[in-house]
FIVO-790168 format. One record per residue (C-alpha): chain; residue number from 1; x, y, z. Coordinates in steps of 0.05 Angstrom, whole numbers, plus 5000, padded with zeros to 4 digits. Layout:
<recs>
 kolvex gunu   px   py   pz
      A  NUM    X    Y    Z
...
</recs>
This chain:
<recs>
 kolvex gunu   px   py   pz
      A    1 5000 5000 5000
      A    2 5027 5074 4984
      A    3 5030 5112 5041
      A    4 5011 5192 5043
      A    5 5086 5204 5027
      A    6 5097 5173 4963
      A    7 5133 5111 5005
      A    8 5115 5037 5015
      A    9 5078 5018 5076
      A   10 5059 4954 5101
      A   11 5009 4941 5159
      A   12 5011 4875 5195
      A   13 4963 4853 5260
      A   14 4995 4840 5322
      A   15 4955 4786 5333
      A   16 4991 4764 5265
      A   17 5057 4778 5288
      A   18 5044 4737 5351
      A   19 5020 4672 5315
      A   20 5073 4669 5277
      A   21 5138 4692 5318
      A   22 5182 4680 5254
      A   23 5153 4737 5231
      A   24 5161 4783 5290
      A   25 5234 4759 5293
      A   26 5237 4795 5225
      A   27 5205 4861 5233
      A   28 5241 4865 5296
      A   29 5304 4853 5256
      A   30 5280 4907 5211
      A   31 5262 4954 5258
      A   32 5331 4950 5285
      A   33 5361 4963 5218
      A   34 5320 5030 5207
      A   35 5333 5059 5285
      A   36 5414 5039 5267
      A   37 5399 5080 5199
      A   38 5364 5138 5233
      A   39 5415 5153 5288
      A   40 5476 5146 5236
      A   41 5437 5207 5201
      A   42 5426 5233 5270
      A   43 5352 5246 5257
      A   44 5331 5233 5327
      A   45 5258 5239 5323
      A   46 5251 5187 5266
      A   47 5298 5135 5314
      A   48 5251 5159 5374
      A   49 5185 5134 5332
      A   50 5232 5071 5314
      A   51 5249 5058 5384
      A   52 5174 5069 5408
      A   53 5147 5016 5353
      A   54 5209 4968 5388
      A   55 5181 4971 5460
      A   56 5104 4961 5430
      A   57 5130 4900 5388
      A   58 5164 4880 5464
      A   59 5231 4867 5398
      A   60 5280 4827 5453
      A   61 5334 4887 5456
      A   62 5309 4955 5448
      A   63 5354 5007 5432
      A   64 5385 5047 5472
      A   65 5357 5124 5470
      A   66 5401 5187 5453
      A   67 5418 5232 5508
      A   68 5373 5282 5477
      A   69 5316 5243 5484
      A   70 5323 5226 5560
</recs>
């Protein structure tokens, strides 16, 4: 699905992601990926969304916050 801005999206049930914990293995991974990505730019509100989505998703190792976002 095309999102608002002009990107992919993809929306998948939690209660998906839960039967099938394959699957949340691999967003998590993902989600790691693009909060990495977002900090090496240093855009700090996009890695705060990021991290937010983590805790939700209870992903195994969250990442660790910026000092400006303590």
């Amino acid at each position: 699905m095309w999102g608002h801005n002009g990107r992919f999206e993809v929306y998948i049930r939690y209660g998906e992601l839960k039967r099938h914990p394959e699957l949340m293995a691999k967003v998590c991974e993902v989600l790691r990926r693009m909060h990495e990505e977002a900090m090496s730019e240093n855009n700090i509100k996009r890695a705060q969304r990021i991290a937010k989505a983590m805790m939700n998703l209870k992903c195994q190792d969250p990442p660790a916050q910026s000092p400006r976002a303590q």
